[in-house]
C-alpha positions as CSV (number, residue, x, y, z in Angstrom):
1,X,129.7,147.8,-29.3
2,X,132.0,146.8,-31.9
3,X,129.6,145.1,-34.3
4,X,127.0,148.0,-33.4
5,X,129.9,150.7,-35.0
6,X,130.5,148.5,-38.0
7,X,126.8,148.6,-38.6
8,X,126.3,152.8,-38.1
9,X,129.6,152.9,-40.5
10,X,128.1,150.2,-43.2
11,X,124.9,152.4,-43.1
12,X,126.7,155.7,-43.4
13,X,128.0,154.5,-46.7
14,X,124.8,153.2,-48.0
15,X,123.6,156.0,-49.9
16,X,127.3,156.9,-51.5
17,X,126.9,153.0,-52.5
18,X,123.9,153.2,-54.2
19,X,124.6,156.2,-55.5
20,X,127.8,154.9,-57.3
21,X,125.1,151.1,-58.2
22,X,122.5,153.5,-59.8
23,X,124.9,155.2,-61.7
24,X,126.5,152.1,-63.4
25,X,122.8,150.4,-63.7
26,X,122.2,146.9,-64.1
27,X,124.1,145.4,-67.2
28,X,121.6,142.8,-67.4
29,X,118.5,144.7,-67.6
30,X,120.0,147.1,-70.1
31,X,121.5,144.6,-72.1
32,X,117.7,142.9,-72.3
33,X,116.5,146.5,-72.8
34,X,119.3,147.0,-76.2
35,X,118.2,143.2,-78.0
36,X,114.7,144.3,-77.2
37,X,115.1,147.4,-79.4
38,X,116.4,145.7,-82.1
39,X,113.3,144.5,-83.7
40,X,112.4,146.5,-86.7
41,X,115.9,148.6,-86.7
42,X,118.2,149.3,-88.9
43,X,121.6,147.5,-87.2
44,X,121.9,146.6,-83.7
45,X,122.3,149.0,-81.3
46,X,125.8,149.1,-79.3
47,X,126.1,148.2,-75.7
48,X,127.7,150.9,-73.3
49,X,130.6,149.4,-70.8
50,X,129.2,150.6,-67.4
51,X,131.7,153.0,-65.9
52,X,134.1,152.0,-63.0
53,X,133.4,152.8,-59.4
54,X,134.1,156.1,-58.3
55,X,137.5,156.3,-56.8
56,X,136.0,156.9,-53.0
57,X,134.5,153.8,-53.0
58,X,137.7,151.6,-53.8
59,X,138.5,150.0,-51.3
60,X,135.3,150.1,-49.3
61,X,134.1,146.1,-48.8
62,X,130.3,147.1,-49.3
63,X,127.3,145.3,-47.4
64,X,126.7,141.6,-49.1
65,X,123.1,143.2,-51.0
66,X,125.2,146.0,-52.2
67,X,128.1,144.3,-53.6
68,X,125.9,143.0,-56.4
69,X,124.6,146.1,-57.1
70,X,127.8,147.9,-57.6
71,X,129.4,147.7,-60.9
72,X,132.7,146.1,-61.4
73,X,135.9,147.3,-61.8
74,X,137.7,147.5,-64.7
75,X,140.4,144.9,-65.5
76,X,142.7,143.0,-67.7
77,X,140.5,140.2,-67.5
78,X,137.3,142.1,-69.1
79,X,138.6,143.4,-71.8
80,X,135.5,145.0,-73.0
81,X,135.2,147.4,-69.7
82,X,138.9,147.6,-70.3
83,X,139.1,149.0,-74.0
84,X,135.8,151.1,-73.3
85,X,134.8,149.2,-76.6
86,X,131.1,148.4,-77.0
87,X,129.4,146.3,-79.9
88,X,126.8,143.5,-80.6
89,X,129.2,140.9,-78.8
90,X,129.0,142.8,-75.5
91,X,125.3,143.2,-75.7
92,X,125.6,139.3,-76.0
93,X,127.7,138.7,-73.6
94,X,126.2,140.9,-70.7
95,X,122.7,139.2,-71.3
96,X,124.3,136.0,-70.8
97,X,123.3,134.6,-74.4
98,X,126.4,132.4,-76.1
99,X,128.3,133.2,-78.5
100,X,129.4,130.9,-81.3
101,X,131.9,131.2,-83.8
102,X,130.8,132.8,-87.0
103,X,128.7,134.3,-85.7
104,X,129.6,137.9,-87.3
105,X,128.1,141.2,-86.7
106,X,127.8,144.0,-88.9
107,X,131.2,145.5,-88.4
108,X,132.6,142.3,-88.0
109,X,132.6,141.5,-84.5
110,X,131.1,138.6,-83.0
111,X,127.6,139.1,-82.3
112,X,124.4,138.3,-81.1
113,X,123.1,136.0,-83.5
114,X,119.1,137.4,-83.2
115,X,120.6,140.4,-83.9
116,X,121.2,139.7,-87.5
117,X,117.8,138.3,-87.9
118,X,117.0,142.4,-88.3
119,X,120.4,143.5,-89.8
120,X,119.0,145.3,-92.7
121,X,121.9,146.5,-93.7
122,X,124.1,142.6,-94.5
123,X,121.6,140.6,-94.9
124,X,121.2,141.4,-99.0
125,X,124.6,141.4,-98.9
126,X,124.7,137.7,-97.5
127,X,121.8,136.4,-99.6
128,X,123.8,137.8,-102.7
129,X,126.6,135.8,-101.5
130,X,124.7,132.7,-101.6
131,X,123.4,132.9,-105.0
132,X,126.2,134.2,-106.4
133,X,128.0,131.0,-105.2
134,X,125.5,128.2,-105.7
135,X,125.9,127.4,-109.0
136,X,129.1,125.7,-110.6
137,X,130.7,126.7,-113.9
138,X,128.8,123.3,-115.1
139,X,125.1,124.7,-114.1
140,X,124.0,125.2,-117.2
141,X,125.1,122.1,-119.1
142,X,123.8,120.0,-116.0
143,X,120.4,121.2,-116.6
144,X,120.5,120.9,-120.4
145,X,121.1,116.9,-119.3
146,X,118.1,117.1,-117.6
147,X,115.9,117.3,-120.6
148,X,114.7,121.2,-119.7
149,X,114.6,123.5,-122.1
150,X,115.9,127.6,-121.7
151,X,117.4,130.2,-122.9
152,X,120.9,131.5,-121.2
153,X,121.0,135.0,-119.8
154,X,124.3,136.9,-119.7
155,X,126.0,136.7,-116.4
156,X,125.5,138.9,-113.5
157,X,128.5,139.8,-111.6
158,X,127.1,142.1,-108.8
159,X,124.1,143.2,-107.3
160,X,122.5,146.7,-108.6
161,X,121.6,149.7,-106.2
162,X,118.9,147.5,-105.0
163,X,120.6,144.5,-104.5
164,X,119.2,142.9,-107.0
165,X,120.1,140.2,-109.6
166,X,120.5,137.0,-111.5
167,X,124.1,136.2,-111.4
168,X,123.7,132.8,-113.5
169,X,120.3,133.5,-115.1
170,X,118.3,131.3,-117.5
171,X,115.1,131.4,-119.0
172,X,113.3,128.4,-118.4
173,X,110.2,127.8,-121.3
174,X,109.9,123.7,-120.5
175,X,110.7,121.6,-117.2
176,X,112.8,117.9,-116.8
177,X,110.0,116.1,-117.5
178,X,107.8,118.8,-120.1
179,X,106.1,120.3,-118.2
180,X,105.7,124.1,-119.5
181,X,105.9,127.3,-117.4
182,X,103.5,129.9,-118.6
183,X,104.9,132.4,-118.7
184,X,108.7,131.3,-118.8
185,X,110.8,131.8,-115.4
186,X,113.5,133.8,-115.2
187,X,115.9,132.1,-112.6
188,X,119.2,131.1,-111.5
189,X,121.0,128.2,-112.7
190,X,121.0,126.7,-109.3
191,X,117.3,127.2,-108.7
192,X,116.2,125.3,-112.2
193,X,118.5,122.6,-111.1
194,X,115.7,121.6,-108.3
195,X,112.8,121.2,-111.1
196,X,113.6,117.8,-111.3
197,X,113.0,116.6,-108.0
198,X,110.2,119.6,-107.6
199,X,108.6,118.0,-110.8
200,X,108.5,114.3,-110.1
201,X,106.1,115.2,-106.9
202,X,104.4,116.9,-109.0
203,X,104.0,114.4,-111.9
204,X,103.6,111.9,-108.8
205,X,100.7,113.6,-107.4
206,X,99.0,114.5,-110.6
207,X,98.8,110.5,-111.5
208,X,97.6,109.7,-108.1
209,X,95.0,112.7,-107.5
210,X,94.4,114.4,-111.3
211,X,93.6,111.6,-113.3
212,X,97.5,112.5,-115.4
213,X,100.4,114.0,-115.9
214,X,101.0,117.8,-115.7
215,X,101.2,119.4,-119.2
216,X,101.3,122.7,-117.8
217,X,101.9,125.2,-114.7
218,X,100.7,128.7,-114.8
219,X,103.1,131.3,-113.2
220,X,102.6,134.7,-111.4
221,X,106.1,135.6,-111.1
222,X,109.8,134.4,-111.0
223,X,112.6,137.3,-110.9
224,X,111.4,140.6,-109.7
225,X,113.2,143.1,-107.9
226,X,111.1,144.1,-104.7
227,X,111.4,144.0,-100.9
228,X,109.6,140.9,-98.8
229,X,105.7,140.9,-98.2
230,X,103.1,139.5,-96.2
231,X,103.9,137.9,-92.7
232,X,107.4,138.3,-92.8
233,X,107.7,141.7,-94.2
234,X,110.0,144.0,-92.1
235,X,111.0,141.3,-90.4
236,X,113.5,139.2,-92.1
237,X,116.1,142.0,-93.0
238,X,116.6,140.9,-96.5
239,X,114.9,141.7,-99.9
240,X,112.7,138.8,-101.7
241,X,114.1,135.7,-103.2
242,X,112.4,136.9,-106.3
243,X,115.3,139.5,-106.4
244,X,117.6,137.1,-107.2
245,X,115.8,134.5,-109.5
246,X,115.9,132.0,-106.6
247,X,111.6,131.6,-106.6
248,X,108.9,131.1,-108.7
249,X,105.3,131.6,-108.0
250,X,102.7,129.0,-109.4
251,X,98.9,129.6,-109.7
252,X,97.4,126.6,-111.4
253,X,98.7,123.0,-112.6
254,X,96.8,121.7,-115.5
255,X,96.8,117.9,-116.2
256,X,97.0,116.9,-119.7
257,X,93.3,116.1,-119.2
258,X,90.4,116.7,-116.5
259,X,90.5,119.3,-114.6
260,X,93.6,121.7,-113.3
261,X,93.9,122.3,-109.9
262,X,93.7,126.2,-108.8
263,X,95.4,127.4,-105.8
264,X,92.9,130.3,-105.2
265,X,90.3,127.8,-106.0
266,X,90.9,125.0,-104.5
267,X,93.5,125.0,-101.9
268,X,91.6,124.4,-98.2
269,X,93.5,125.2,-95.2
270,X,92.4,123.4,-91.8
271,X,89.9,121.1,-93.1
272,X,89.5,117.4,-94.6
273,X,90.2,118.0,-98.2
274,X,86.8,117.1,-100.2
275,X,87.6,117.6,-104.0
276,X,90.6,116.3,-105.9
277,X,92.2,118.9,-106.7
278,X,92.7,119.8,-103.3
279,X,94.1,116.4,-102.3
280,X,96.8,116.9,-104.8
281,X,97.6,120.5,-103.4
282,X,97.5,119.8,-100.1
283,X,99.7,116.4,-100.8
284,X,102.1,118.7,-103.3
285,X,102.6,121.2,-100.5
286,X,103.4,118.3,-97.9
287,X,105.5,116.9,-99.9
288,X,107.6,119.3,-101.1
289,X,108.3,120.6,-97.7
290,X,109.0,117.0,-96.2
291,X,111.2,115.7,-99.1
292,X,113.6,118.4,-99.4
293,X,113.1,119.1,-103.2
294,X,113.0,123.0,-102.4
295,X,113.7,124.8,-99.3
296,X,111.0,126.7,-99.0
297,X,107.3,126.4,-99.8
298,X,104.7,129.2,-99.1
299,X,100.6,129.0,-99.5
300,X,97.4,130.2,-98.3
301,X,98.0,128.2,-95.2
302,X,101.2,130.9,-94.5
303,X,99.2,134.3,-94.9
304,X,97.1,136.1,-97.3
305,X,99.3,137.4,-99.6
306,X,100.0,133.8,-101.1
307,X,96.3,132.7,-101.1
308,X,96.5,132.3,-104.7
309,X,99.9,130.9,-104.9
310,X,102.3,128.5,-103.9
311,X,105.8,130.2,-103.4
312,X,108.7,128.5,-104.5
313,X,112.4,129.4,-103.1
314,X,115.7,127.7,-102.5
315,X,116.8,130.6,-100.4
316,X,119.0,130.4,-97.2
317,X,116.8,130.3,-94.4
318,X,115.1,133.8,-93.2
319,X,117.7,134.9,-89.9
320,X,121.3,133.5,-91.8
């Protein structure tokens, strides 16, 4: 008779329960449901702390099935239900994702970390900081040593309203081993400094695939202030490398004799390469990416927008 009250009284609160589980929700789900809506926003969205039980529930031991419904109290020991703060580092920690150190959000908290893949707002900032910082008061006269020839652009101390700029800019006429750009690139110091490694691939492959050595590269762009395109457009948070000098964009290489090789032309995606030129692009392209000489390399195989270019960049990679 005992057991059969406990049950009637453990079913009498069952609505009041639920009632009080509903009104808290499920931290988990919302806390999927917040990360989910950050893709293509403007800053991560904030995490509510779920409110404490109502105050004619303490007390109550609830059914096992209900207890995990029913939202926690608040304590000394969470201090984010506590404070009634929210922020990126609750949404992170209600969803169960780590979070390591550095690992800053927007307003300086610790945060989700693929939140800031879509923080619009810092993540110019951040690329600006890298630039800004890569190249030593020695840049310049490092890459006079190298046997390149260039023209030193005045110093650039912070971005513009766009974000935009060249803080150690020079403009680069002939490579490390003579090769000429056509038209000159406007870079940063610390992007010219990787020509020489960039250039003895392509020497290398030009030997091996072209018959010689490059005389020439024909450019479509190096500094230009403008947001990302093509496949990762909207979705890195950040403005182009080209808005900092830190990327060149190369057409065609032309051997000293035979023929050049054109990217439009020649590069074949997916495909045993049948014509020379395409060996050497193909092999470039591998290259480049598996050595290290630049961080980032971008063709026809990427997306459409570079099918008549190979991209170029020494940028920090697309989410830091």
């Amino acid at each position: 008779m005992e057991a059969l009250q406990q049950g009637d009284m453990r079913l009498a609160l069952l609505p009041a329960a639920m009632a009080v589980a509903l009104s808290g929700g499920c931290s988990l789900h919302r806390a999927s449901a917040e990360e989910g809506n950050t893709r293509g926003v403007t800053s991560p969205g904030a995490l509510a702390a779920p409110p404490a039980p109502a105050a004619s529930t303490a007390g109550v031991e609830l059914p096992a099935p209900l207890r995990l419904l029913a939202p926690p109290a608040a304590s000394v020991s969470d201090p984010l239900a506590a404070s009634g703060a929210s922020g990126a580092s609750g949404a992170a920690g209600a969803a169960g994702a780590p979070v390591g150190p550095g690992e800053a959000g927007a307003a300086g908290q610790t945060g989700n970390p693929l939140s800031r893949m879509f923080d619009r707002e810092t993540r110019p900032a951040r690329q600006w900081a890298y630039i800004s910082t890569a190249a030593g008061e020695t840049c310049r006269e490092a890459l006079k040593a190298t046997g390149a020839k260039f023209r030193v652009l005045p110093d650039v101390t912070k971005p513009n309203r766009n974000g935009c700029g060249v803080p150690h800019g020079v403009l680069l006429t002939r490579g490390p081993t003579g090769i000429t750009y056509s038209p000159p690139i406007q870079v940063d110091c610390s992007f010219a400094l990787r020509l020489p490694e960039v250039e003895r691939i392509l020497q290398e492959e030009a030997k091996e695939h072209l018959g010689a050595e490059l005389s020439r590269v024909v450019t479509l762009g190096s500094y230009a202030c403008r947001p990302v395109v093509g496949r990762l457009a909207g979705r890195s948070g950040g403005i182009s490398e080209h808005s900092f000098g830190n990327a060149v964009d190369i057409a065609r290489f032309e051997p000293k004799r035979g023929r050049s090789a054109s990217v439009m032309r020649d590069y074949q995606s997916g495909e045993e390469p049948k014509t020379e030129p395409t060996r050497f692009l193909r092999d470039v392209v591998r290259r480049l990416r598996g050595e290290g000489a630049i961080r980032r390399v971008l063709g026809p195989d990427f997306d459409a927008s570079h099918r008549d270019h190979l991209h170029l960049d020494q940028g920090t990679r697309w989410w830091q």
